[in-house]
C-alpha positions, 0 to 999 in steps of 0.5 A: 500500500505504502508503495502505491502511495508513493508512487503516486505522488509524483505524478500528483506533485508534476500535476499540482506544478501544472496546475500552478503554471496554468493558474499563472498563465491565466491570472498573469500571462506577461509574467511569462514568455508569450510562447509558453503561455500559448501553449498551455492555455490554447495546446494543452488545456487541462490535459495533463491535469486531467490525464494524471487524474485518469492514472491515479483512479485506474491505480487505485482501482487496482488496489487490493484493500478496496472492496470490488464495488469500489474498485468498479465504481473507481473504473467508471470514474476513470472511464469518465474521465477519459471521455472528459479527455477525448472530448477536451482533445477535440474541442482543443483540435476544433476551436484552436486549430481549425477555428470553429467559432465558441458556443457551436455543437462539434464533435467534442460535445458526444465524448463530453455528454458520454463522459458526463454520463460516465461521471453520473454512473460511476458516482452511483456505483460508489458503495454507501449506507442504508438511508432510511424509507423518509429519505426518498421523500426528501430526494424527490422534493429536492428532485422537484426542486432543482427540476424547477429551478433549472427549467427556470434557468434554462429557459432564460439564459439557453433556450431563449437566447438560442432561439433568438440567435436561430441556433440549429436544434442541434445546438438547442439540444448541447445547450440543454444537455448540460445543465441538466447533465450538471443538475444530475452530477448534483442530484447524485452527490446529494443522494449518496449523502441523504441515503447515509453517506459512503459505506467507506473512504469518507475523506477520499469522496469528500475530495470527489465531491467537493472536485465534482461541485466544482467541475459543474460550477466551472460548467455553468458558468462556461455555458453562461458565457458561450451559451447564454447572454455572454457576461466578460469575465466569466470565461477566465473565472470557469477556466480557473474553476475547471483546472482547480476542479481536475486537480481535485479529482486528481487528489480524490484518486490519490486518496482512494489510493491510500490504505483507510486509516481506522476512525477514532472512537467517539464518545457519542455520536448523533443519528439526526439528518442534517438539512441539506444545503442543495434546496438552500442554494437552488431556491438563493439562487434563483431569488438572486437572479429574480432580484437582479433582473427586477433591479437591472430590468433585463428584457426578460418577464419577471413574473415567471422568475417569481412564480418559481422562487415562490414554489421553490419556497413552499419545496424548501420549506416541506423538504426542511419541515420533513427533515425536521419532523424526522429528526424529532423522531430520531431525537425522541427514539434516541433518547428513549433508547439512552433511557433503556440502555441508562437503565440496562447499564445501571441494573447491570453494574448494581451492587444490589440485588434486583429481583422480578418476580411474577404474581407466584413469586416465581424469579423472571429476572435477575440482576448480574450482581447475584454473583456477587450477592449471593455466590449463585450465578443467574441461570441458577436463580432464574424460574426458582420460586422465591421461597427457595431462596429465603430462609425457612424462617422467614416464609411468613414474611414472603407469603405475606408479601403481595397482600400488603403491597395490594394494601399499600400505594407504594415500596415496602421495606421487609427484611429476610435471610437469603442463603449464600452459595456457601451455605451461609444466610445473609441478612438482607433489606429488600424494598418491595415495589409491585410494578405489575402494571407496567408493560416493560416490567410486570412483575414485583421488583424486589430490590435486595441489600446485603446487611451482613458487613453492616451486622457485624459494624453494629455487633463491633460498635455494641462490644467497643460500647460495653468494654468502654463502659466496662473498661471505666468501672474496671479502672475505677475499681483499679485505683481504689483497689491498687491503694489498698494493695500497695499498702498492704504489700508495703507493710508486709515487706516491713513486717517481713524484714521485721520478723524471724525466719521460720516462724508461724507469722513469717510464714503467714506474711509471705502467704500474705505477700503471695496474695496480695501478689496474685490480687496485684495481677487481676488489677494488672488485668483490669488495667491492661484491658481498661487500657489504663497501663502506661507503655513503654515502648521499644525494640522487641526480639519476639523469639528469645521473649517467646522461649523465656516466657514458654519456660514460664508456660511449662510451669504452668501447664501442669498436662501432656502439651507438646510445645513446639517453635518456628521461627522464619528467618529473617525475623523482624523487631517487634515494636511493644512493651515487653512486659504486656507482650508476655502477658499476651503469649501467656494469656494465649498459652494458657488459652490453648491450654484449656482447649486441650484438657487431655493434652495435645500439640501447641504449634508457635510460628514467629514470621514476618509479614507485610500487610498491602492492604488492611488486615480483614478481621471482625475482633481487631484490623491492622493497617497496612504495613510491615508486622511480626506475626505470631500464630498459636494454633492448638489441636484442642476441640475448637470453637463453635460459631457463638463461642467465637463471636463473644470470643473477646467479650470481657468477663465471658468463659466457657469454664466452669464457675471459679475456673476463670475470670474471662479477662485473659482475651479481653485483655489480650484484645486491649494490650494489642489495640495499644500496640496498633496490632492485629488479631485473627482468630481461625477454626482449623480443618482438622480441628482445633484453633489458630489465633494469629496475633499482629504486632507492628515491625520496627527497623530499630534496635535497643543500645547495647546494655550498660554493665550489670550494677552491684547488687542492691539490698534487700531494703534498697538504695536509700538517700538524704534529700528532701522528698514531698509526698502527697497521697490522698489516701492516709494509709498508703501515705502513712506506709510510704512515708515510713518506707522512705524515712527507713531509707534515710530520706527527709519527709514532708506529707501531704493529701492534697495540692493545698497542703502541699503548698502550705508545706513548701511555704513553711520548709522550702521547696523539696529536691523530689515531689512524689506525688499521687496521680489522681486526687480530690481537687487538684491533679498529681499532673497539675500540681507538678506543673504549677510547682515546676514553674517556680521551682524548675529544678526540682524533680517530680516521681508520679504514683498511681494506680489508675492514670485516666486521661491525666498522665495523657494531657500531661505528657507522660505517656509517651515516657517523658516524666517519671512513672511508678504503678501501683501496686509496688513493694518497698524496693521498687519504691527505693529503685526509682526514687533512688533513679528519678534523684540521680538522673541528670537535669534536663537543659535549661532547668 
């Protein structure tokens, strides 16, 4: 194809150049030598133009990409074009050579007619689109149109001035022959573009037509000069008009040539007739003749001129009015079809399911997004009655259906289960709409959500809601609880230190310590699951504490369980406090352990994981990113369906009375939303459980241990500076004050911010403020803040045993300022006063 094409444009750019010089040889004729003016003007013509143009439509009806009914109708345009040719020939040969005067009948005028001929056929053998029926009508009235408006001209400016002259009749017929020839070449084009255009090639007819407009326009106006009146200057005019015209064609056979390059997708296209320009320019036409006669007064009768621009009027009107008419109707037909196919789209691409069922409840149709909704593909659901779908349950709602919609004027919302291909009923919201009445419809149109994702949210926000509230009475009960434990503890450690060894009451105060120990853990639970612990948050190597606190498990175990480790390589570093992280592996641990009261297999596997999406879990997401993920699958007898769903709740177990407190998962469940973790929790297919827990991976790594110090004193490390206590609960504040005076400190106490100051007024400011963190009045946090901007070098050591939003607002959450939890012993008290006091000032203090 590309070497057709680029054989053509030589002999295209040799006519273009021929064109060029005739063009200047017209409009300038001094510009060049006087010889070679003549001889393209008188010898040659348009000859080269059109000869060219012959080559190219006989090559490109040779080409093999083009469809036979175009390469014939391609040879009669070629066939056309050589007849034009003969009959240049021989006017040339006649007119320039013999002298026969201009504007008389010779023998040119047949091959010219024959070729005119050739033209009107070759241009309805072109293959074009089916129009529709309505456009017959339209060809006809522009038939009648041009019909008119042709005899019109015809008779004034040829026949008439034919008949004056006493031409033969021979002259008489040439003379009329082509403008009708010219009117038929219009008619034609007009056709083709009526009945729906060319099947193909649309840029090449373009070019053919706009070539074939041009010829008969240069045609009229050589017959206006020779054959009728003689206006000057219209000779130079068609003579530029027909050259431009060949070159044209020549161009049209070019492009027929070439290979179609495919149309560009378009986003709509629009399927009205356009209002064709020929009944505009006839009836333009024959008005501007009738005006310039009327203000010329030619020797002519207006009144004929005027009768005919009076029916072309009314023609172009019904011809417009029925173009109009049809594409009102194509208008509303398009839309109606949009509308459908609006509709079609939107019933295909819904996330609902769209049901139509019959007055039976018999399923008549049914939306693509079963598939989705359901797991059922549509040929499975088609023809079932309703009733197989929906719940047992539930058939009372469905039976019930059309007497109420008869009851009703409009939709009717019910709610019933549908079963999933799994197996599995889904929650749905249908709304109900008896469309029975409508032709297109005729069914009752169930339109059905899915409520199982929107379920689960309510039950999630109900169980977020009751551990809110059960999370703040555990930490209210925490902070009364932990001031009793830790003066309980303290003052058995004094007693202890106090008392001999192996003495009944030695022995009854470590049984007490033992206690108090245990109750110290539950409120531990209590304030894990309350999320009232303070973290302290740092690079963890997961295996070593997994091996440690295994060690512990196996303590605990007291049956036949066989404990088993992997560990992927490379591991990541968690990011967590280690100490509410063995918590969670104990917790778990003895989880499996219930499960399994004859004994089996624990089954650990410690990975890596990088989340791309979020983590799918109904207990506890996790976001996207990098985790450390560690499963505990055991080989225990599994969970039911219910058991799973309260899995989670706080104080629920499926022990026996006093066989559990149900706070080990919740708070487990706690401990992990702090870390920004994840859980899941999996029935195994052999039986058993897989809870895998998700724990955010860090890039850090902890600095390398300091050197182990001495060992310290059973009483721990005491000192001389000044130290204000301030406890509002007398007992504790009576035990620690004690505690510290053993340990050589100076003290001042107090119960509250108030006294508090009184005391620094009277003795100065203290070296150490210790102070509760919660109190009546003013806060543990506030005070600190008041005092520390009068006082910035003096240290603060907060206690408590539940934090609330206090150490939050204050800072200390995120491990800035000095923490000791409540319960605590004698030395833990020692070790961190000891370690606030020694601890360097901060810059600037």
């Amino acid at each position: 194809m590309r070497r057709i094409a680029s054989g053509a444009r030589v002999p295209l750019l040799i006519s273009g150049s021929y064109a060029l010089l005739f063009f200047v040889c017209l409009a300038f004729p001094s510009l060049l030598p006087a010889g070679l003016s003549e001889i393209v003007r008188r010898e040659l013509g348009y000859l080269p133009l059109v000869s060219v143009s012959i080559w190219l439509f006989a090559r490109a009806a040779r080409t093999p990409h083009l469809d036979a009914p175009t390469r014939r109708a391609l040879w009669s345009l070629a066939t056309a074009q050589a007849g034009l040719a003969v009959g240049m020939a021989l006017y040339l040969y006649l007119h320039r050579v013999v002298h026969v005067p201009e504007g008389t009948a010779n023998l040119g005028d047949p091959a010219y007619l024959l070729g005119y001929v050739a033209l009107v056929i070759g241009l309805w053998r072109i293959p074009r689109q089916r129009g529709m029926r309505s456009q017959r009508w339209k060809l006809a009235l522009d038939g009648a149109n041009s019909l008119i408006a042709a005899t019109v001209l015809i008779w004034f400016f040829v026949i008439a001035p034919t008949t004056q002259a006493s031409k033969s009749w021979i002259d008489l017929f040439v003379t009329v022959a082509y403008p009708l020839l010219d009117l038929t070449l219009l008619l034609t084009l007009n056709a083709i573009v009526l009945t729906g255009g060319p099947a193909g090639h649309r840029p090449a007819f373009r070019l053919l037509g706009v070539a074939v407009v041009a010829y008969v326009l240069a045609d009229s106006l050589y017959q206006l000069a020779y054959y009728g009146p003689g206006l000057t200057g219209l000779v130079a005019l068609s003579e530029f008009i027909y050259a431009a015209a060949y070159l044209l064609l020549g161009y049209a056979g070019f492009a027929y040539a070439r290979p179609e390059a495919p149309a560009p997708a378009t986003s709509s296209e629009s399927i009205t007739q356009p209002f064709s320009p020929l009944p505009w320019l006839i009836t333009g036409g024959v008005t501007l003749v009738l005006v310039v006669e009327s203000l010329r007064g030619w020797a002519v009768v207006t009144s004929p001129l005027a009768l005919a621009v009076l029916g072309l009027l009314i023609l172009l009107m019904l011809r417009q009015g029925l173009t109009a008419r049809q594409n009102s109707a194509l208008l509303s037909e398009q839309a109606e079809r949009r509308g459908e196919a609006r509709v079609v789209a939107l019933v295909r691409h819904a996330s609902d399911l769209i049901l139509v069922c019959d007055a039976a409840l018999n399923v008549s149709f049914v939306s693509p997004s079963v598939s989705s909704v359901l797991g059922l593909p549509p040929n499975d659901v088609l023809g079932k009655s309703l009733e197989v779908l929906v719940h047992p349950d539930d058939f009372e709602a469905v039976h019930a259906l059309l007497p109420r919609l008869e009851k009703v004027s409009g939709p009717l919302t019910v709610t019933w289960r549908m079963q999933h291909a799994d197996g599995s009923w889904r929650p749905m919201e249908t709304v109900a709409t008896d469309l029975r009445a409508e032709p297109g419809v005729a069914g009752l149109v169930l339109a059905s959500r899915d409520l199982t994702e929107r379920t689960q949210l309510e039950l999630q926000l109900r169980q977020a809601q009751k551990m809110e509230v059960v999370g703040r009475l555990a930490g209210g009960v925490a902070h009364d609880f932990n001031n009793l434990l830790t003066t309980i503890l303290a003052s058995t450690e004094i007693l202890i230190e106090e008392s001999d060894d192996g003495t009944a009451a030695h022995q009854d105060l470590l049984n007490i310590r033992q206690a108090a120990a245990h109750a110290a853990g539950l409120t531990g639970q209590l304030l894990a699951f309350s999320r009232q612990q303070v973290l302290s948050p740092r690079p963890v190597n997961l295996e070593p504490l997994l091996r440690e606190t295994l060690r512990m498990f196996e303590r605990l175990a007291q049956r036949a369980i066989h404990v088993e480790i992997r560990t992927a390589s490379p591991l990541p570093w968690a990011l967590g406090d280690p100490n509410q992280l063995t918590q969670v592996i104990l917790n778990l641990a003895l989880n499996a352990r219930d499960a399994m009261p004859s004994g089996g297999t624990l089954l650990l596997t410690l990975r890596g994981e990088v989340l791309a999406t979020p983590l799918p879990s109904p207990y506890l997401a996790a976001a996207p990113g990098e985790y450390v993920v560690l499963e505990f699958a055991d080989s225990g007898s599994g969970m039911d369906e219910a058991t799973r769903a309260r899995l989670f709740e706080p104080f629920f177990t499926t022990k026996p009375a006093g066989k559990g407190t149900g706070l080990g998962l919740a708070t487990t469940l706690s401990i992990l939303e702090q870390h920004r973790g994840g859980i899941t929790v999996d029935s195994l297919p052999e039986g058993g459980t897989r809870m895998t827990i998700w724990l955010p991976a860090t890039e850090r790594r902890p600095p390398d241990a300091p050197p182990s110090a001495p060992a310290l004193p059973a009483t721990g490390p005491g000192g001389r500076e000044r130290v204000l206590l301030v406890e509002d609960e007398p007992a504790l504040r009576a035990v620690a004050r004690r505690i510290l005076e053993r340990l050589g400190y100076e003290v001042e106490s107090a119960a509250d911010a108030q006294q508090a100051r009184r005391a620094i007024d009277v003795s100065g400011p203290p070296v150490l403020l210790l102070t509760d963190v919660i109190m009546p009045g003013e806060s543990g946090p506030q005070l600190a803040e008041s005092l520390l901007r009068t006082y910035p070098r003096m240290r603060v050591l907060f206690i408590s045993g539940y934090t609330g939003d206090e150490l939050n607002r204050f800072g200390l959450q995120g491990g800035e300022l000095a923490f000791l939890q409540k319960p605590f012993t004698p030395r833990e008290l020692a070790e961190r006063v000891r370690e606030v006091l020694d601890a360097p000032l901060p810059v600037g203090s």
